[in-house]
C-alpha positions as CSV (number, residue, x, y, z in Angstrom):
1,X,25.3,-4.0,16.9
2,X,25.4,-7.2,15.4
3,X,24.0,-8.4,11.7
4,X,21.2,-10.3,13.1
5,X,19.7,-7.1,15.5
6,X,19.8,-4.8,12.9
7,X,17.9,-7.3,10.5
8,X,15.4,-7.6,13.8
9,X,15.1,-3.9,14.2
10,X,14.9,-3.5,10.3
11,X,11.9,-6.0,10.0
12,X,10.5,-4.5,13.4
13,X,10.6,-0.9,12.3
14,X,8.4,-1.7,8.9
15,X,6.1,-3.7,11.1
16,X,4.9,-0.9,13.3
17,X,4.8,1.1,9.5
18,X,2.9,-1.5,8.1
19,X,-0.5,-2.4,9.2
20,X,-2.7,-5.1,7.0
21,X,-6.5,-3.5,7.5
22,X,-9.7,-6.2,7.3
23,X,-11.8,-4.8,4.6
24,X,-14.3,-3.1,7.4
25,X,-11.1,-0.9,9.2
26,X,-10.3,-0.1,5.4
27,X,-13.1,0.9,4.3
28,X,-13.9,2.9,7.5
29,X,-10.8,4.7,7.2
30,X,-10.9,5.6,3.4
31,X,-14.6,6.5,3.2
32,X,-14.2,8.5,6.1
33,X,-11.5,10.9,5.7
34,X,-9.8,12.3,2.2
35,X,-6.6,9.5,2.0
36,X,-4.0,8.4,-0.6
37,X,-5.7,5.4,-2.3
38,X,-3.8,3.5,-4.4
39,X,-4.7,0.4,-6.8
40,X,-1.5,-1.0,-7.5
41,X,-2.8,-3.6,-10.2
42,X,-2.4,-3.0,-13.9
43,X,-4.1,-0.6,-15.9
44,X,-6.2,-3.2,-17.4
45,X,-7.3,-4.6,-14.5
46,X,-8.1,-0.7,-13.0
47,X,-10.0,-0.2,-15.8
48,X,-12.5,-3.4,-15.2
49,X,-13.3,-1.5,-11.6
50,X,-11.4,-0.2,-8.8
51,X,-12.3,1.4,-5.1
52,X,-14.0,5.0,-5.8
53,X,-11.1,7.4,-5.4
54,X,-8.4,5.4,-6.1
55,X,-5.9,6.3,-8.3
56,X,-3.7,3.5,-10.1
57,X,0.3,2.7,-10.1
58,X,1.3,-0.3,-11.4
59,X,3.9,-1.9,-9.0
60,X,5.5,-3.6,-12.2
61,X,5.2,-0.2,-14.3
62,X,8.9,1.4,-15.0
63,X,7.4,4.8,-13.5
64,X,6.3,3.1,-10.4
65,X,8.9,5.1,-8.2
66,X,8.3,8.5,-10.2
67,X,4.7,8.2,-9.7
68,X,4.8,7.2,-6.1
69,X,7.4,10.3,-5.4
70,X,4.7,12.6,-6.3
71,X,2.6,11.6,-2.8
72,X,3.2,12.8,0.5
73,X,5.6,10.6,2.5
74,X,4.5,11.4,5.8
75,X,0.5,11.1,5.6
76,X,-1.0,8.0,5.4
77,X,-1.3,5.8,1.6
78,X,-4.0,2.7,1.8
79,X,-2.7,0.2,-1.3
80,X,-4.6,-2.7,-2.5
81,X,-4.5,-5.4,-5.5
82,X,-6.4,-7.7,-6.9
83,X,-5.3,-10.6,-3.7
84,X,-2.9,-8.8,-1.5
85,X,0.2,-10.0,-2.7
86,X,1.6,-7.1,-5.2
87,X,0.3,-4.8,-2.5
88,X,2.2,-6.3,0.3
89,X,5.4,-6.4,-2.0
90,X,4.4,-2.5,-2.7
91,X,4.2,-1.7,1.0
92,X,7.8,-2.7,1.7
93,X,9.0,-0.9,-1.1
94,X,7.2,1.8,0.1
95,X,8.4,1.2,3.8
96,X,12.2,1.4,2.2
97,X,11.3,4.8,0.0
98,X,10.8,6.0,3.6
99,X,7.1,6.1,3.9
100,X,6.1,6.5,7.4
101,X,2.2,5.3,7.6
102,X,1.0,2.4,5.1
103,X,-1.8,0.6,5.2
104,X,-2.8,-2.7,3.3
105,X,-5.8,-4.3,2.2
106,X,-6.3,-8.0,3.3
107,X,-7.5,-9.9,0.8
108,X,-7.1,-7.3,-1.9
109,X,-10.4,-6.2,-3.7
110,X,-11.6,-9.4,-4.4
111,X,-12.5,-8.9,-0.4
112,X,-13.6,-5.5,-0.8
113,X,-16.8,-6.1,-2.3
């Protein structure tokens, strides 16, 4: 297999693990059922309001892979930020920790309200 397939098969593989949800199909999905819900933005900013039920992990905090270790691998986490971006860079991390169902707010939660 050459370089440049597995790179494809690399990027296509977190694709189909990586789904960017429009603030309805994420809401509808985390008000509906009990889900990993995680605020990825600083404590700070947690603490100035966050998505009922969320719990918080700072992407830049040193005990960002310890904390994320603790959750279930195979059910589905929902992360958000403040725009998206930190929560998209979370979801490939995730994606290469082996998580197998990640879902990511567009917009962040300056969409979500």
């Amino acid at each position: 297999m050459s370089i440049f397939s597995t790179l494809f098969n690399s990027k296509s593989t977190k694709d189909n693990i990586i789904k960017v949800l429009d603030i309805l199909e994420f809401k509808a999905q985390t008000q509906s059922k009990k889900v990993q819900l995680v605020d990825v933005r600083t404590e700070s900013e947690f603490n100035t309001g966050h998505i009922q039920n969320a719990i918080n992990i700072d992407l830049s905090s040193d005990d960002f892979n310890l904390e994320f270790s603790k959750l279930d691998k195979n059910q589905a986490v929902y992360v958000y930020c403040k725009s998206g971006v930190r929560s998209r860079r979370c979801s490939n991390k995730l994606a290469g920790m082996g998580f197998m169902e990640i879902y990511d707010l567009k917009g962040g939660i300056l969409n979500y309200k």
